[in-house]
N, C-alpha and C positions, 0 to 999 in steps of 0.2 A: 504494500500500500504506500504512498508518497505520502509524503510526508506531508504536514500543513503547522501556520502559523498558529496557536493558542489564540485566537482575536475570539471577541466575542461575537460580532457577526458571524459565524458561524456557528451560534449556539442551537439553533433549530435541527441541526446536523447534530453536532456533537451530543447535544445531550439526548437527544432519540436514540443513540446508540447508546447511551448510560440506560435509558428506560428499557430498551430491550436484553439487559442483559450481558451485552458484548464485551463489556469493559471489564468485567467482576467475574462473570461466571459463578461459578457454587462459590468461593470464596464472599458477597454477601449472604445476609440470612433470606429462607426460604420465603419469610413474609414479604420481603423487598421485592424479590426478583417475581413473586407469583404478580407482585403489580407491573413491574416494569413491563414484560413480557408482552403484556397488553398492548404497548405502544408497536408492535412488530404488525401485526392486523391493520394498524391506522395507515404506516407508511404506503401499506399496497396497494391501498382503496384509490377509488376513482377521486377525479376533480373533489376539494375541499371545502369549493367554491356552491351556492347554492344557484338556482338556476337566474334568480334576480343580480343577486353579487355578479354571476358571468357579465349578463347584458350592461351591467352599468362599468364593467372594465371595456369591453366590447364598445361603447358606446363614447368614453373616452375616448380610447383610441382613435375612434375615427374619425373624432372634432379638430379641423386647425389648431393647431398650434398657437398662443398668443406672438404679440407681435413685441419686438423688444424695440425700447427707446431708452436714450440717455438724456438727463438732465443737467445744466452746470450748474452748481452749486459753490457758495464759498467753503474754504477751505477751513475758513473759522467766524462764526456767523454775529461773534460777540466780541471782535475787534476790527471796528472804521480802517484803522489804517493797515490791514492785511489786505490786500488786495486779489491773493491766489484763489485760483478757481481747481475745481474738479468735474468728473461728471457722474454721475447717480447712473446708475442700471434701474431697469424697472420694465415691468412686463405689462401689458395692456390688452382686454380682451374686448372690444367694441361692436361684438358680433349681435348682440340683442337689444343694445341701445340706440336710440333714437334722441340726438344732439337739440338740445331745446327745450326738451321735458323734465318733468317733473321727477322722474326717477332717480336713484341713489346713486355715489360711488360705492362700491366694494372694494374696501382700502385694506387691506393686506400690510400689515406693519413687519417687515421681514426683518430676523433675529439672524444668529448668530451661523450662518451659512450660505451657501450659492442659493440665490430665491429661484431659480429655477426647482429646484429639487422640493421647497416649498409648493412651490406654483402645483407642481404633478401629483402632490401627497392634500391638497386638502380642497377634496373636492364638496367640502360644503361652502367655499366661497365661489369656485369657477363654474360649480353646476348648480347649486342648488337656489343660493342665496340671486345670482344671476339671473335664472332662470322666473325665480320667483317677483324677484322685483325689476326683474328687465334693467337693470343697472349694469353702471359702466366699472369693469373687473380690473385691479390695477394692484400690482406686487410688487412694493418698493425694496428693493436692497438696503441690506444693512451698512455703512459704509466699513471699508475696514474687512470685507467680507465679499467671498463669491468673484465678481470683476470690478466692485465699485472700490477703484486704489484713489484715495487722495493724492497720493503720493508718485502717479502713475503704474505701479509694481506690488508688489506684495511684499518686498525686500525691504526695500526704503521706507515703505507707508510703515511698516513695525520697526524702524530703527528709532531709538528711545528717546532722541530728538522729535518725532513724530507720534508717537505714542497720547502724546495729550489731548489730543483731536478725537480719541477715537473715548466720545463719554453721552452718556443717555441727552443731555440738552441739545451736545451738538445734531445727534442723530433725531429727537423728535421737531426739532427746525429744518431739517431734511423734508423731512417727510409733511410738514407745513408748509411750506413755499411750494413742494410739490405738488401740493392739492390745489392750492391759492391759481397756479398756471392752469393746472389741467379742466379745473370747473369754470376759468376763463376762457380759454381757447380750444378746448374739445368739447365740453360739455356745455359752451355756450350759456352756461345758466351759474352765474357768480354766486347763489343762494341755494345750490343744489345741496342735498344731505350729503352725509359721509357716514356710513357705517366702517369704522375701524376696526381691522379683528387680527387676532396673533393669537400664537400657543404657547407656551413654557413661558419663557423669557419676551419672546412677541408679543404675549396676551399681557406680562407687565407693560411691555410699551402702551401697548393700545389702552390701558387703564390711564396707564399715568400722560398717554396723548389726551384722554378726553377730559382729565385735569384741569390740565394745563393751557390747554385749547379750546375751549367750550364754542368758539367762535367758528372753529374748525369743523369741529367732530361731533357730529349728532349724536350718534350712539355708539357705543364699544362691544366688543363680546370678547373677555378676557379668558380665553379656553385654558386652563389648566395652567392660571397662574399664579406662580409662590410668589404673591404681596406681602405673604407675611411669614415666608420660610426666613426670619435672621434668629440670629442668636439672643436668646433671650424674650422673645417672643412666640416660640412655635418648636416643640418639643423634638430633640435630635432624634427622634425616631418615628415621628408621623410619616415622615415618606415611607417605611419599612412598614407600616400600620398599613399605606393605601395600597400597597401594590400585593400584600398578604390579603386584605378584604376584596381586591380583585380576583383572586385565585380560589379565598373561601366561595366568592359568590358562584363559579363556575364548579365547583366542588371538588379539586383535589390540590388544597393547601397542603392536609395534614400528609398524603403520601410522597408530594414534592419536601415535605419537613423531616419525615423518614428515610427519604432517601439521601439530602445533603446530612443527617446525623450519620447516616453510614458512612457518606464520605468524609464525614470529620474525626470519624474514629481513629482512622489511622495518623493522625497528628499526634496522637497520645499513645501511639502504638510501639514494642519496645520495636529496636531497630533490627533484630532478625527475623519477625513476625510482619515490621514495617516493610522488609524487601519484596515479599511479594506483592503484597499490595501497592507498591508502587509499578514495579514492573508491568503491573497492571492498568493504573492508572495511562502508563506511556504507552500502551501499546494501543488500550481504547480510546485515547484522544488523540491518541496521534503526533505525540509533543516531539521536537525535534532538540537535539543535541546540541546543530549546527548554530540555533534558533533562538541558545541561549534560554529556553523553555520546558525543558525534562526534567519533570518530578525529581529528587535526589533524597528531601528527607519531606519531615513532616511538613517546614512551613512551606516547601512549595504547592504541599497538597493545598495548603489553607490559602493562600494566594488561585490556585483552581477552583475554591469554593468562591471565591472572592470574587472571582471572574461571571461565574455564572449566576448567584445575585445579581449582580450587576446587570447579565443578559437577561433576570427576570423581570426585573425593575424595569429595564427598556421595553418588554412585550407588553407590560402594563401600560407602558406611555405610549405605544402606537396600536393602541388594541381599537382600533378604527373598523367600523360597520362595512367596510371595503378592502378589496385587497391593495394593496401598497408596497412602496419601494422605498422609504423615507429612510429605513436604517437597514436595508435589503428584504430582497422577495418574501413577503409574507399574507398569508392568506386573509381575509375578513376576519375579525374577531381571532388575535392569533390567540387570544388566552383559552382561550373557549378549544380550537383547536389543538392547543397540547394538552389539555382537561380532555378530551372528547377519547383520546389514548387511555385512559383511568377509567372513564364512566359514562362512556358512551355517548351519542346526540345529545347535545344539550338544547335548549331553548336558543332563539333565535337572533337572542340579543335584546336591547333593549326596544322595546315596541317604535312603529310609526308616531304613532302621536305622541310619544315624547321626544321626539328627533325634531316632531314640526315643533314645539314650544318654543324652541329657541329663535326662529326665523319668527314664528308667530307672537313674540314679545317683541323680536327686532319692528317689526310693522306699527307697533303701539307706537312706538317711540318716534317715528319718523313724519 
């Protein structure tokens, strides 16, 4: 078998080969492996996808593409005598609006990556929100991020002379002057709404844009954001609380909790009883020598467990009603789908009419 890097994107692999067995063989207990096992039945099955999840991938696909535009912007929007310019990346969908009217922007407040990659993973602002209110779709770059370099480069724009540019005021004046043009000279209507919306760290933008900008931003939709994950505020274990109540709710916490205690045993295991079970470990993940990544003693086992918290933690943050590519190919509801290996079809997710609430609040407001 070739070898492969330890990354976590590749946890959807790696550890279906933990559930079925592969890695451990009889070396774990018989209760472990009678669940893993289970997962060996899931990989063989047809499409993951249900027949609706199909058509609305299908359905994507075969929409244009948006169209990409650059903005120039200053380079520092709170000192007169700086004069340098740069230019904003930003994506625009104008395929269901009609310039003049009363409809919204759908303002996409892009975070901490390429917003292309944003653009293709959240299709409740390019289909749904669109569709629904016939508004003009529009994906700003974060600067500092993706192709939008201050600095022309990705080199220079992080040389630590340039580093100070790159701060929440600078980037929500971005994304202000950008709206200010585009409801002038596309949308023809200087008074037109703006629904802003972001996720993690976007969705703190888009809060603290409608802040700050009330003149701006009509309404916000802050998807799944820590305003009040700081220190001292918000318990160092709530995130570990939400992404466990995600995994309870599809029902198999406690055998993925059974299964990482097995793998933690052998941290405390003596070191001729620990050989094997390592050996183990390398040969079912696949951990490479060359790769600076092959189990040796216990704490690399725990650094492995480390690893895949982690990738579970990220299934809970893209556990999206569609399939998606935002942190690689993953089907609708991934969480549901590594639960579904345990305990078979689950329920379909969370209902229609609570997916419309959120568009159906967005309409109150506007």
């Amino acid at each position: 078998m070739p070898c492969k890097r330890a990354l976590w994107s590749f946890l959807a692999v790696q550890f279906t080969l933990l559930l079925t067995g592969r890695v451990f063989g009889d070396r774990l207990p018989t209760r472990t492996l009678s669940v893993f096992r289970v997962a060996e039945r899931a990989r063989s099955t047809s499409s993951p996808f249900s027949h609706e999840e199909q058509k609305f991938t299908q359905d994507n696909q075969q929409e244009a593409s948006p169209k990409t535009k650059w903005f120039e912007l200053p380079v520092d929007h709170f000192n007169a005598n700086d004069d340098r310019t740069w230019k904003l990346r930003f994506l625009i969908d104008d395929s269901k609006y009609e310039p003049g009217g009363s409809a919204p922007m759908v303002f996409y407040c892009g975070n901490e990556g390429d917003i292309e990659v944003f653009y293709n993973n959240t299709g409740f602002a390019t289909h749904r929100l669109r569709d629904e209110f016939k508004g003009l779709v529009v994906f700003a770059e974060h600067r500092y991020f993706g192709k939008s370099w201050p600095f022309h480069d990705q080199k220079t724009s992080f040389k630590m002379l340039n580093l100070g540019f790159l701060a929440v005021e600078q980037v929500l004046e971005d994304f202000a002057k950008l709206i200010v043009h585009l409801k002038k000279d596309v949308m023809k209507n200087p008074s037109a709404p703006v629904i802003a919306l972001g996720g993690s760290y976007g969705g703190m933008l888009s809060a603290w844009f409608r802040l700050k900008y009330p003149g701006v931003v009509t309404a916000a939709l802050a998807a799944s954001a820590p305003v009040l994950q700081y220190a001292g505020m918000t318990g160092q274990y709530e995130w570990n609380k939400k992404v466990t109540d995600d995994f309870k709710k599809r029902g198999c916490a406690d055998e993925l909790k059974t299964a990482l205690s097995d793998l933690q045993s052998v941290v405390s295991k003596t070191s001729e009883s620990q050989k094997a079970f390592l050996d183990a470990v390398n040969e079912g993940f696949d951990l490479c020598e060359k790769e600076g990544v092959r189990a040796k003693e216990g704490t690399d086992v725990q650094r492995l467990i480390d690893w895949l918290v982690e990738g579970f933690g990220e299934l809970a943050m893209v556990d999206y009603p569609y399939p998606a590519t935002f942190l690689g190919p993953l089907s609708a509801w991934p969480t549901k789908a590594l639960c579904s290996a345990f305990n078979g079809p689950q329920d379909s997710g969370r209902g229609e009419e609570e997916r419309g609430g959120v568009s159906g609040s967005l309409r109150a407001m506007l």
